[in-house]
BAZA-328098 format. One line per field, with one value per residue: residue number from 1; x, y, z of N, C-alpha, C in turn. Coordinates in Angstrom, 1 decimal. Layout:
BEGIN
lodren: c(NUM:...) $
n_east: c(X:...) $
n_north: c(Y:...) $
n_up: c(Z:...) $
ca_east: c(X:...) $
ca_north: c(Y:...) $
ca_up: c(Z:...) $
c_east: c(X:...) $
c_north: c(Y:...) $
c_up: c(Z:...) $
END
This chain:
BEGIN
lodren: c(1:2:3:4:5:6:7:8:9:10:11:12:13:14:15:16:17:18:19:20:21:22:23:24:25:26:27:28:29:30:31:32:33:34:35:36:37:38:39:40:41:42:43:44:45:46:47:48:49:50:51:52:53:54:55:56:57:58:59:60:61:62:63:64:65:66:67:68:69:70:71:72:73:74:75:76:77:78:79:80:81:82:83:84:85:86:87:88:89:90:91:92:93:94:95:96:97:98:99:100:101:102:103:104:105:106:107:108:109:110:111:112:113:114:115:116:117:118:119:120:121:122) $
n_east: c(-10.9:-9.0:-10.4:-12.7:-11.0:-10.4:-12.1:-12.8:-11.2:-11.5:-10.9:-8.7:-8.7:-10.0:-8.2:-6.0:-7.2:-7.3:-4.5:-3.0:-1.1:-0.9:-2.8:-2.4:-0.4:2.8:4.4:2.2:2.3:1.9:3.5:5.8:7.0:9.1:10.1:8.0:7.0:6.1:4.3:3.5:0.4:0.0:-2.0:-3.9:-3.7:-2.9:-1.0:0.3:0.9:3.3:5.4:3.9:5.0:6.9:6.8:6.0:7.2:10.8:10.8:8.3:6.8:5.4:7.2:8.8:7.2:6.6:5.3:2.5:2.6:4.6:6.6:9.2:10.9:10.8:13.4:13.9:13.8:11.0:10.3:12.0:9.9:9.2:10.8:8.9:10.3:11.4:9.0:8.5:10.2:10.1:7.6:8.2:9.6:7.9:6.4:3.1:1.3:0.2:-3.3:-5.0:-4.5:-2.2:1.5:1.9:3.7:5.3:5.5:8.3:8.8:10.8:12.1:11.2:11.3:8.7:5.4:3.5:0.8:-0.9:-0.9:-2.2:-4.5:-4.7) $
n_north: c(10.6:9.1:7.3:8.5:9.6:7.1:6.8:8.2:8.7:7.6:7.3:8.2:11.1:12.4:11.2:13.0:16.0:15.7:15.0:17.0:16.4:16.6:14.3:14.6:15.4:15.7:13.8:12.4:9.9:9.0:6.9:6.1:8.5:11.1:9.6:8.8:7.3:8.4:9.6:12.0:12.0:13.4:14.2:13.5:14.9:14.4:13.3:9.7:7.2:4.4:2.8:0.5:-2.0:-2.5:-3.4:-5.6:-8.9:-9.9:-12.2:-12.3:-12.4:-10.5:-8.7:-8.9:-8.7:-7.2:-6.6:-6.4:-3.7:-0.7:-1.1:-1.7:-3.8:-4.7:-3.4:-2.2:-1.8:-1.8:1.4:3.0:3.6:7.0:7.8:8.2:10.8:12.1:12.7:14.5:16.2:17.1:18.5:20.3:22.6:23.1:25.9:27.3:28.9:32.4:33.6:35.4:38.7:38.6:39.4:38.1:35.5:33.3:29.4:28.2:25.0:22.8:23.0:21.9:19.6:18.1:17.2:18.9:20.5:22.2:22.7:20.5:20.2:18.9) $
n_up: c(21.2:18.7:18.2:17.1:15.1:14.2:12.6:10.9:8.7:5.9:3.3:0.9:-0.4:2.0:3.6:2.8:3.2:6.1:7.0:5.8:3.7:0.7:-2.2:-4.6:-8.0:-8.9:-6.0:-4.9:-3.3:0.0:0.9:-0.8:-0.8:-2.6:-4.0:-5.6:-8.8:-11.5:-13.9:-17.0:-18.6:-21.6:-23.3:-21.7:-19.7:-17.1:-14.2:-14.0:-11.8:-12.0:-10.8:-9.2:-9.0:-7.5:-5.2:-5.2:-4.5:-5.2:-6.9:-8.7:-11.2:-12.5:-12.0:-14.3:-16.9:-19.0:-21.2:-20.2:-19.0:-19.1:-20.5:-19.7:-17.2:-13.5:-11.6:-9.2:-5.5:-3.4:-2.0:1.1:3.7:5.3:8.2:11.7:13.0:10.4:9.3:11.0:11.3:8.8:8.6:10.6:9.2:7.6:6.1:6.2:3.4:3.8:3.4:1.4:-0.4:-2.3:-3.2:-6.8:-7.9:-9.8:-8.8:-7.1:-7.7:-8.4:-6.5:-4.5:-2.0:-0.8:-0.3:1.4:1.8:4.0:8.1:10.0:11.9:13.7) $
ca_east: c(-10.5:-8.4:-11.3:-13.0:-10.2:-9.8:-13.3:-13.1:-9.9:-11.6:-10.2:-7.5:-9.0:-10.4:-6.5:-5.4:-7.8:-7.2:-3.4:-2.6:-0.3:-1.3:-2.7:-2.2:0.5:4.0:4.7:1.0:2.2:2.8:4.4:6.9:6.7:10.1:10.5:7.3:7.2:5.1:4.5:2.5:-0.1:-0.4:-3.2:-5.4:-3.6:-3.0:-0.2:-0.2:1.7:3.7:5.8:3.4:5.3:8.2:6.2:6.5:8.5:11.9:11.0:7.6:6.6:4.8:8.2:9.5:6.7:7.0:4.1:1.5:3.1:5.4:7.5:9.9:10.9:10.8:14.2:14.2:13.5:10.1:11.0:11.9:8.9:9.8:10.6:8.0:11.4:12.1:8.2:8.2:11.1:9.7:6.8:8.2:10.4:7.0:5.8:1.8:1.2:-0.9:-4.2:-5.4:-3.7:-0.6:2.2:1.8:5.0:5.7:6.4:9.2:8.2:12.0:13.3:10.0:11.2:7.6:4.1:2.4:-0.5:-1.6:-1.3:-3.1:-5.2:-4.7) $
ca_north: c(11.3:8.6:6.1:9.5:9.5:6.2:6.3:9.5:8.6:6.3:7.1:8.8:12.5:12.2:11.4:14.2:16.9:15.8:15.3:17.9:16.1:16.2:13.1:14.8:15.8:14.2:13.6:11.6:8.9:9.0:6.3:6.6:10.1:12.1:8.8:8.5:7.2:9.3:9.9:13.3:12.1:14.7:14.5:13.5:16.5:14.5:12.2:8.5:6.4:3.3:2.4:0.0:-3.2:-2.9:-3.3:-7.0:-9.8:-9.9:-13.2:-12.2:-13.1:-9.6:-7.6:-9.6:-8.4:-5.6:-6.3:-5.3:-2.6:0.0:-1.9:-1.9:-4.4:-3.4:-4.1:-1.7:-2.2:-0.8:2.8:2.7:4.9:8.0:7.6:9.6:11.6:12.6:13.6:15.6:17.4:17.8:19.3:21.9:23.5:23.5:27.4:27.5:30.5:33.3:33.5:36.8:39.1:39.4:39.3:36.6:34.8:31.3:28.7:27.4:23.2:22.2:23.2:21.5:18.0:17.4:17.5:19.3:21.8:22.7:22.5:20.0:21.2:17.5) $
ca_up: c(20.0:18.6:17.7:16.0:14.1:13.5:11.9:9.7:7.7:5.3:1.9:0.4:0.0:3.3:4.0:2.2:4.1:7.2:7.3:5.2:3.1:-0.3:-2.5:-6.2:-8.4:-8.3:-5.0:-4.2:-2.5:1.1:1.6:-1.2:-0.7:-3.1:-4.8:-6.1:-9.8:-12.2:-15.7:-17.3:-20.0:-22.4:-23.9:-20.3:-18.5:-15.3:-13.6:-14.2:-11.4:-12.6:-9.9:-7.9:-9.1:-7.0:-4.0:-5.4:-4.3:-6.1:-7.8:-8.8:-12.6:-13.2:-12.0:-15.5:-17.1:-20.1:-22.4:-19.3:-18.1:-20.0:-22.0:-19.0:-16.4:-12.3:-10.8:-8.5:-4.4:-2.6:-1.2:2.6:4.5:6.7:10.0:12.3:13.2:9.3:9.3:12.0:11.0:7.5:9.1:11.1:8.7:6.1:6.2:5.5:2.9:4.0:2.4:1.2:-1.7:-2.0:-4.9:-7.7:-7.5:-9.8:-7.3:-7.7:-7.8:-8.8:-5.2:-3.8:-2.2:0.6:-0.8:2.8:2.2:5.2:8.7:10.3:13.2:14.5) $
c_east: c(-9.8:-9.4:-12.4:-12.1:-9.9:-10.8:-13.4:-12.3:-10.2:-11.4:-9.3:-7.6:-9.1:-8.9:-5.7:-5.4:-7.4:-5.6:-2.6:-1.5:-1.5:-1.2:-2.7:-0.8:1.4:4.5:3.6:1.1:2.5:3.6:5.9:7.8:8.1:10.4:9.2:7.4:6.1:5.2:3.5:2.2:-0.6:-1.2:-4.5:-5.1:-3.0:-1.7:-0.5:0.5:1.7:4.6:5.5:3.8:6.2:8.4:5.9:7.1:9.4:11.5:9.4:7.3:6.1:6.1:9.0:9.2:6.3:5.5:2.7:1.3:3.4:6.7:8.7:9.8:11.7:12.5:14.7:13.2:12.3:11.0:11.0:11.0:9.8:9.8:9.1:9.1:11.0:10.4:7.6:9.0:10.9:8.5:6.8:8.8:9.1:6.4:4.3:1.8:0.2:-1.7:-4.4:-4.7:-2.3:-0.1:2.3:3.5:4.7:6.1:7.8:9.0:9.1:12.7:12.4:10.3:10.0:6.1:2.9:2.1:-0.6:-1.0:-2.2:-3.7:-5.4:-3.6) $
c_north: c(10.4:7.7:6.9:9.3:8.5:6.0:7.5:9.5:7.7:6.0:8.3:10.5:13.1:12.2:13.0:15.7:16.7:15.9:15.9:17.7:15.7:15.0:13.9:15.5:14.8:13.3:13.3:10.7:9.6:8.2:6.4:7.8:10.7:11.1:7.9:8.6:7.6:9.5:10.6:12.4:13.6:14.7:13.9:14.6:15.5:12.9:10.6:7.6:5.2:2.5:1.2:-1.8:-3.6:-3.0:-4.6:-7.9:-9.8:-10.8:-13.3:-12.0:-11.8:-8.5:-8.0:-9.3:-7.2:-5.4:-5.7:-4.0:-1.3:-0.3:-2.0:-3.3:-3.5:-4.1:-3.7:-1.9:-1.4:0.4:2.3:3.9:5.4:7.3:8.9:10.9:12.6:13.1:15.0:16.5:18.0:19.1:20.9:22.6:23.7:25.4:27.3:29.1:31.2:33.5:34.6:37.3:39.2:39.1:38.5:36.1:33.4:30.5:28.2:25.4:22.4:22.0:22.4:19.6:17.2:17.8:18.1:20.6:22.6:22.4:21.5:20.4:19.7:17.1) $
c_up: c(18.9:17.9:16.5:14.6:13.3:11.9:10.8:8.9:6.8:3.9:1.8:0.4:1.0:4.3:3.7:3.0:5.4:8.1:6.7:4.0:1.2:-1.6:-4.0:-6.4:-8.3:-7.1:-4.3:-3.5:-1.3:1.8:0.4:-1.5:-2.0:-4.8:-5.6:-7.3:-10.7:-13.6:-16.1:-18.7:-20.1:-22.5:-22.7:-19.4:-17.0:-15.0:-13.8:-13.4:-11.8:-11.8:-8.9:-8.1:-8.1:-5.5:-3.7:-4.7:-5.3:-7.4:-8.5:-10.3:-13.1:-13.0:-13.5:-16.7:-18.4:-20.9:-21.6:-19.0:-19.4:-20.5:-21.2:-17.5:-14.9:-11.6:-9.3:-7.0:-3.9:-2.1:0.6:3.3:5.7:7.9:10.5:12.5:11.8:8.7:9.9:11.5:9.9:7.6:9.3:10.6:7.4:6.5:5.5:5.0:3.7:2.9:2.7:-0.2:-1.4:-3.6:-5.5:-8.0:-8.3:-8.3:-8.2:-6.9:-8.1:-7.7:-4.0:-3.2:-1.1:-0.8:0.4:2.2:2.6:6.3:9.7:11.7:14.8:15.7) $
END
């Protein structure tokens, strides 16, 4: 099952579906997962991650960099990835909605700090 698996995970969507963690919106990374760095274009409608400098070496000539980028330089340290612990436990406290009708409800997406879906049946 394990070598199945190794072989069906082979892009990001594919990621997405299968571990239930979802790859859009603000919180797309999984490894930066809360501290993922994001910016809403207006006028394309859709998220633009800017973040992926700081994943750099400290002394690295493009973290220095403004006129490539966004007019900013990166000073800040890669994010440190979950433990398996601080996944698990995110996990089991996530509640999957029930599908069917029920009453339309805003989410609230301010109180929202995981990006999980689903379930995984894995």
């Amino acid at each position: 099952m394990h070598a199945a698996l190794m072989w069906t995970i082979n892009d990001f969507p594919a990621y997405a579906m299968l571990s239930g963690w979802s790859t859009k919106g603000k919180l797309a990374c999984p490894y930066c997962h809360m501290h993922t760095d994001h910016l809403w274009l207006k006028y394309g409608r859709k998220y633009c991650y800017m973040g992926h400098r700081r994943f750099l070496s400290r002394d690295h000539k493009w973290r220095r960099n403004k006129s490539c980028f966004n007019n900013e330089t990166e000073n800040r340290d890669a994010p440190v990835p979950l433990s398996g612990n601080d996944v698990v436990q995110q996990h089991a406290s996530f509640e999957q909605e029930t599908f069917g009708k029920t009453r339309k409800r805003k989410r609230d997406d301010d109180n929202k700090w995981h990006n999980w879906r689903n379930k995984s049946i894995f």
